[in-house]
Every structure is written in C-alpha cells, then in structure tokens.
N, C-alpha and C positions, 0 to 999 in steps of 0.2 A: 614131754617138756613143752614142746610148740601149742599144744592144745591148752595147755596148761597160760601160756601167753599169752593164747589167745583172749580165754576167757576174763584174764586181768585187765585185757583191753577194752574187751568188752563193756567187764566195768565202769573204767573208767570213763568211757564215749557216752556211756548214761548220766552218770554224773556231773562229771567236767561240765559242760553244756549249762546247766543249773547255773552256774557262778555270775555268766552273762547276765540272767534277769537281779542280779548284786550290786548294789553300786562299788563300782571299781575306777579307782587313780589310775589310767591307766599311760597318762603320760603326765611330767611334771616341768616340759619345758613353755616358757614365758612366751612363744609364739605361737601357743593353741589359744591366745585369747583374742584371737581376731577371727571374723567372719564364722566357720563351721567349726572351726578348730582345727586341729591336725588332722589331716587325711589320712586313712590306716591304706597305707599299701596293701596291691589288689594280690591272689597268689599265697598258696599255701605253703608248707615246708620247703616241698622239693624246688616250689617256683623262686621262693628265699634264696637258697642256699646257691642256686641258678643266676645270683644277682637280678631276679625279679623279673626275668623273660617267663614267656608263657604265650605270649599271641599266637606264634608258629609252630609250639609243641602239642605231636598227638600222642597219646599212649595206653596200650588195652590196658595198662596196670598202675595208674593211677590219675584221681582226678584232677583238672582243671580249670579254674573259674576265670584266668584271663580270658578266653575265646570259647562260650560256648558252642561253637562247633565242633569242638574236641569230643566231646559226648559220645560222637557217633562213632567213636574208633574202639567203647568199652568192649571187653570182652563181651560175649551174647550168653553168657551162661555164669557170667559171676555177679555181686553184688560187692561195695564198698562201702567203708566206711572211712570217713577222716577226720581227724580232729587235732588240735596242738596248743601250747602252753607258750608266752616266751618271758622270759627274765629281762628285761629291760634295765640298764644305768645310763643313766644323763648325767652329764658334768656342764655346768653353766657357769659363763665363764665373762667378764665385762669390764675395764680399766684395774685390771690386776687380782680382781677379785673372784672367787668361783666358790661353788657349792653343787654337791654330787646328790643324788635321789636312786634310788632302785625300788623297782615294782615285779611283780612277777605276776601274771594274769593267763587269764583262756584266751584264745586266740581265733578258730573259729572250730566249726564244727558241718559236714560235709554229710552224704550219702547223694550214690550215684549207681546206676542201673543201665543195664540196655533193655529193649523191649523190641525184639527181633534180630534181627541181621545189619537192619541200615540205621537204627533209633536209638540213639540213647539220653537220660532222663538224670537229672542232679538237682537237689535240695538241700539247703542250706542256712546257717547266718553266721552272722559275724561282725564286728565291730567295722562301722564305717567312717565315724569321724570322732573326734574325743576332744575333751578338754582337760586340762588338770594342773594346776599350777598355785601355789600359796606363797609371794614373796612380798614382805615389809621393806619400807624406807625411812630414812627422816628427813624431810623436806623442811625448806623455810620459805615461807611469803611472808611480805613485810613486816619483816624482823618477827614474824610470829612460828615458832616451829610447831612441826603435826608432824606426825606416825601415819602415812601412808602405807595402807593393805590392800592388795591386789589380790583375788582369789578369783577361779575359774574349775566349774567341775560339771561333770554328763558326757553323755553318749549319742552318737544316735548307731541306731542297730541295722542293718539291713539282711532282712529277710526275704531267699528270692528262691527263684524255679527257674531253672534252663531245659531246652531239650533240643535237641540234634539232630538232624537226619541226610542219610549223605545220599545225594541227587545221584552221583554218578559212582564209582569206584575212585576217583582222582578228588572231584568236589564233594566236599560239607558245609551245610549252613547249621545256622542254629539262631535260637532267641532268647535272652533271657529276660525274665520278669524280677523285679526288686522291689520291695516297700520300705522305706527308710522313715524309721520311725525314733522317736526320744528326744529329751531336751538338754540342752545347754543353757549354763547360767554363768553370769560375770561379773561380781559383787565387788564392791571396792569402797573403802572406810578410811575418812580425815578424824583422827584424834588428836585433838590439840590438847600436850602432856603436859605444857604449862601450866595449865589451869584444871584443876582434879574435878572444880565445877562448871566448865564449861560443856556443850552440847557434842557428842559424835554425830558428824554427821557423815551419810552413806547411800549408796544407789545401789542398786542391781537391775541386769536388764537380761530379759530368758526369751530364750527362742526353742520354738515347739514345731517338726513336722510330723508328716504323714503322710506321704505321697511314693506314687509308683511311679519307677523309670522302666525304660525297657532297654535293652542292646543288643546287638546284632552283630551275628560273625560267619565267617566265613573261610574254609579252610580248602587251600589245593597240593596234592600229594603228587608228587610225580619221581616214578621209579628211574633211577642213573644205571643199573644192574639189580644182579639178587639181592645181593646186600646192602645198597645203598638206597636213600632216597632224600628227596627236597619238600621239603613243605611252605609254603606261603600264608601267611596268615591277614586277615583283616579285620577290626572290630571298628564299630560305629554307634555314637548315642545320638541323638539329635537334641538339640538344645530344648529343654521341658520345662513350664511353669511346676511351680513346690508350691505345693498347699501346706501351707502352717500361719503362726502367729509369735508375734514378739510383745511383750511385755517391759515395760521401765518403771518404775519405783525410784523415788527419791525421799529419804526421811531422815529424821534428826529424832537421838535421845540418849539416855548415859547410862543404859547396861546393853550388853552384844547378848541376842536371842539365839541360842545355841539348838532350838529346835526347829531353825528355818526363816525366822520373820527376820529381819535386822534389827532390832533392838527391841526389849520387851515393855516397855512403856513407847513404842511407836507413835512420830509424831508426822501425819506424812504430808509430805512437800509438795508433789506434785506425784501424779500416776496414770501411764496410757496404756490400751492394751491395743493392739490392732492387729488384723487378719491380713496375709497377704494375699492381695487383689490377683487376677490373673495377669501376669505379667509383670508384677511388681517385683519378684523375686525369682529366679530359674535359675537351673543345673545348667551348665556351658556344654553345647557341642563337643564331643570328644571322637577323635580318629586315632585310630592306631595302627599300628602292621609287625611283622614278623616275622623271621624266617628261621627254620631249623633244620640242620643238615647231619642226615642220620648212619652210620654203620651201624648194623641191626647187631642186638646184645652188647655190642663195645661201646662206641662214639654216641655222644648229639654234641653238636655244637649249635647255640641261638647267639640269635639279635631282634632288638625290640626297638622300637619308638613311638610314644602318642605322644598326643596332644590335646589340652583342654582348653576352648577360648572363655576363658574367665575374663577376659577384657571387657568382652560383650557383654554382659552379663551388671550387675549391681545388685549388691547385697544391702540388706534393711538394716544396715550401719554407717555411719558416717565415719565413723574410727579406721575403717576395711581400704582398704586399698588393694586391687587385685591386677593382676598382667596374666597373658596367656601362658600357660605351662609347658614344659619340652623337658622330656622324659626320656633317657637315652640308656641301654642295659646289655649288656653282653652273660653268656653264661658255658657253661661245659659240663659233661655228666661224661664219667669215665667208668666199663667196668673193661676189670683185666681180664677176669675168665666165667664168665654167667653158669658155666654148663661142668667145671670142676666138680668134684664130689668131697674132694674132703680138704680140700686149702679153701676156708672159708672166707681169709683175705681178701683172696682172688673174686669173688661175688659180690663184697661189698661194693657199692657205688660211690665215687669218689666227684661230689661239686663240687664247682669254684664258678666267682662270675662279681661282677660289680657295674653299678649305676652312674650316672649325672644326671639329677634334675634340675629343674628351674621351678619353684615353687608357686602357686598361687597367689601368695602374699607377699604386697610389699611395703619395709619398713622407711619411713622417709624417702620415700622416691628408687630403694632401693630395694630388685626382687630378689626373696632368697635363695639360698643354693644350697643343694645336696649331693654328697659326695658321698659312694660307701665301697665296701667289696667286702663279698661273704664266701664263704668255704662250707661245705655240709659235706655228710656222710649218708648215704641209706643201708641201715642194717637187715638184711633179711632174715625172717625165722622161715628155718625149716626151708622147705622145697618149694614153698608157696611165694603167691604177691604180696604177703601181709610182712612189713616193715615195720620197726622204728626209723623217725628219721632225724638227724641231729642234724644244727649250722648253728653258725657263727656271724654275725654281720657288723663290722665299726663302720661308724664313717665321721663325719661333722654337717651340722646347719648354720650355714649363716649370710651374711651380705656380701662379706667381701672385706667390708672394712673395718681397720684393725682398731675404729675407733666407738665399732658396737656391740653389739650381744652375739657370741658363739655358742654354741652346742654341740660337746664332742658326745657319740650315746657307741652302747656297745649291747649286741642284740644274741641274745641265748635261745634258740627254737626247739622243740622237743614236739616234735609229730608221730602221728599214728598212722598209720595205711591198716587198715582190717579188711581181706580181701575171704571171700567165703564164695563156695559154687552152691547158687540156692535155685537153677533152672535146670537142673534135668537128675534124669529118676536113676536113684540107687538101685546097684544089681545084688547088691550086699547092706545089710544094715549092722 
C-alpha cells in the first residue's frame, strides 16, 4: 500500500509542476495591483501550517527554503521531493458591500539532496509574486457616467538553487541563488454607457523581469542535553538592482480585443516602453532571524522576524506607494509518539502557529496589515519520511480603517514530502 502511495506521488510531482508554465488567477484580491503585486509567502506546507516560521528550523526529514542553511542537516543517504496545491477563497469586502472568489492552484515544487556528510543541495520554483483581480464600477464626472474596469493578471516565477555546508558541527551556512522571472499587467477601461457611439477608451501598463538575487544564511545548533536543543537562525539579501522593463499604452476604440490588444480597431494615444536603468528599480535589503527550540521526536517550538526596507527602494510606478515591512510568526509542531507501532494517531504531527505582518504597500498613506493563524497535520505513510501534509490558514488584509477595502481569505494546503534512500548499495534487490 505505501509503495503503492508512493508511486501516485510520484506522479503527481511530475505533473503538478507543468500547471506553473499555465496561466493561472492565482489571487483575486484588488491590492495585487500595485507595485509586484502580492507577495507569495516564502515556506512550504509544513512552514505554512507552522504560522510561516522557518529561519531557525533544521530537519533531516524535510525541506526548507526559508534559511538555506538548513540543507546541511538532510539526511546523507536520502533524496526528497516536495510539492503542494492550495485552495484559496478571498471575501472582499468595502462600505457594506463584498464579493467572494476561490481559486485552487500549484504552489511550488522542491527536490533536495545531501552530498556527503556536511553538504546539502535544494532545487526548485515557485510562485513569487502574482497579480489577479477583475472588478467594475459606475463612476460619474461631469454629470457624465462610464463603466469603470480594473483588471490585473501574471506571475513572476522564481527559479533558485540553494546549497549548505555546515563549517563546524554547531554552525551552517548556506547561499541561495534565485532568478525571477515573468510579467505582470494592469489594464483599466472608461466606457461611457450613455452614448453606444461614443469611444472606450483604456490603458495598460506591464512590467517584465529577469534578474538574479542571491540570500544568505546561517544556522547555530546548540545541544541543552540528549534530547533537547536550540537553534538560532539568520538570513540576509542585500539590497540588488532588477533588470526588466515596463511598458504603458494608452488607446481609444469601440470593440474590447479579447485576444490581448485593447480594442480591435486600436487607436493609440500615446505609448512608452522603457528599460530599467541600474538603479532605477531594486529588491530592498531583507534581514531576518529565528529561533527553534527542539525535544527530539516530540516538541519544536519557533519564532521568526524579518524585515524588508521597501522604503528605500522606488518602484517604476507613481501609483505604488511602499514602507518598510515587519514580519512577526510564531509556530508548534507536536508529535505524541513517533516510535508507536500500531496507534497511528500517535505519529501524526500536529501544527498550529500564526503571523502579523506589515505589508509593503500602502493605500492613502496607510500600510497594510496581515493577520492569520494556521493549524496543519503531517500524515505519515508507512515507516518512512515520505508524508502527506494538510493545513489550514484564515486571517484578514487590510488598513485598519473601517472606512477602506478588507480582505478576509481562507487558505487549504495539500503538500507532498517523497522521501526515498537513493545513496547506498542494496544487500537485497
């Protein structure tokens, strides 16, 4: 039966993965249309279901891409794989009014390895920033009403290589490399309904990169007794110019081009395309820490904090408005009995954990706020590392004030752990 899992799993980690090069809605809230869009939280299943800690967690039996340092703690004779799905619903919600959305998408996709004793090696992508959002209006200027459409859709992907290596038995460092790639677009249409022969007219403006980051971590273990131990965690980006380009279009005409252009007798207004200069556009400095405090088989308990100075920083929009980010997570991973043989209860792993951020973006002078707390389960098959991993995650986005735009969203995880021994020689085939 375990083998039998396996192999389904298997499948699916080939497949799954495919859906990313798709275009996918992968969120539908009205505050991905500013600057990158919405930030996809760093952290896979288990990191989720953990309320998003990860900097000071090490562990031979599964991966993590908060703190490439962790790498070096994989077992030296297995091989990984991870990947996961999640169900997303957003409830949008503004002076008495709201409307709900659900999406269900891939989420990312992992493999990680040791290569020796002290090294370990993780490859990967996954969704790093999104946009997605379709909402109309009826507006008036001077006594003239128009059908205001706001639309926002793309990805950008990040595709990266970490590897590990622990200097001492206590310390690890690690580095990892990332190329973030794909575009984002922000289309937005004045129909004036009054008049059936009057002109639409409408903009779009798209932004394109392609550049590499790198980050850096660091990890210190220190034994309290047999079974106990402390971990310290540290990651660091340094603030890096992004190579891309942005594009604006403005045009007028009176049919809507359903295969891309804005209208199919295009009439166009004005149009710029421009390259970001070195230093015209950069990723913000990011620090963060972490710590995890461990009973081996039973307990972890973490805590996390970064921080991004987006302040510094200026994006190739006038619309954007950005403040420095602070990022606050606590988390728990419980098992009752790891080493039972037939109360299987007893071996599942039981998270819970939850967040406060400070968002990026801010609307009218006001930065946003994130509020959540998640619950997960890790199911083990058979006697092995290889899991399913379930969680849950609610929280809300918003200013604060009860007289703007909220976003309560409710978050469904479904991860894969596929753990195989593919370094050392059978005595039996």
């Amino acid at each position: 039966m375990c083998k039998t899992l396996k192999l389904l799993l298997s499948g699916l980690m080939i497949v799954i993965p495919v859906s990313l090069l798709q275009s996918q809605n992968r969120t539908s809230s009205p505050f991905s249309r500013y600057g990158m869009g919405e930030l996809n939280p760093q952290g896979f299943s288990r990191n989720q279901a953990m309320g998003g800690t990860g900097i000071g967690l090490r562990s031979a039996g599964y991966l993590n891409n908060m703190n490439p340092a962790s790498y070096s703690a994989l077992d030296s004779m297995s091989f990984f794989f991870e990947t996961g799905l999640q169900s997303l619903t957003q409830n949008i919600s503004e002076n008495g009014a709201s409307e709900s959305f659900s999406e269900m998408n891939f989420d990312y996709f992992a493999l990680g390895f040791a290569v020796g004793p002290k090294m370990g090696i993780s490859l990967g992508f996954r969704p790093a920033t999104q946009a997605g959002y379709d909402f109309q209006s009826l507006q008036t200027a001077n006594n003239d009403p128009h059908l205001l459409q706001i639309k926002g859709e793309g990805n950008f992907t990040d595709l990266y290589a970490s590897v590990a290596y622990s200097i001492s038995p206590s310390l690890s460092a690690g580095i990892n490399a990332s190329y973030w790639f794909g575009d984002i677009k922000h289309t937005s249409f004045q129909d004036f309904v009054s008049d059936p022969n009057a002109y639409i007219y409408g903009s779009r403006t798209e932004h394109h990169i392609g550049t590499l980051l790198f980050d850096l971590g660091l990890q210190y273990t220190t034994l309290l007794d047999e079974n106990r131990s402390l971990t310290l965690g540290l990651v660091f980006r340094p603030q890096t110019a992004v190579s891309g380009r942005s594009s604006h279009l403005v045009a007028r005409g009176t049919g809507y081009d359903v295969q891309g252009d804005l209208f199919t007798n295009n009439d166009t207004l004005s149009f710029s395309s421009d390259s970001w200069r070195s230093r015209s556009f950069e990723m913000p400095l990011k620090l963060g820490v972490g710590a995890s405090y461990t009973i081996q088989n039973k307990l972890i308990l973490a805590a996390d904090y970064s921080t991004e100075r987006w302040a510094d920083v200026q994006f190739p929009d006038v619309n954007t408005q950005t403040a420095n980010t602070n990022y606050f997570a606590l988390g728990a991973e419980f098992i009752p009995n790891e080493r039972t043989g037939n109360r299987y209860h007893q071996r599942i792993r039981y998270r819970a954990g939850l967040h406060y951020a400070q968002d990026y973006i801010k609307i009218n002078n006001n930065q946003l706020r994130d509020f959540g707390m998640a619950f997960g389960l890790g199911l083990p098959l058979g006697r092995s590392n290889t899991s399913i991993n379930l969680g849950f995650e609610y929280g809300n986005i918003g200013t604060g004030q009860s007289s703007e735009m909220k976003e309560t969203y409710s978050k469904f995880t479904l991860g894969f752990t596929l753990h195989e021994y593919w370094f050392f020689k059978r005595k039996f085939d």
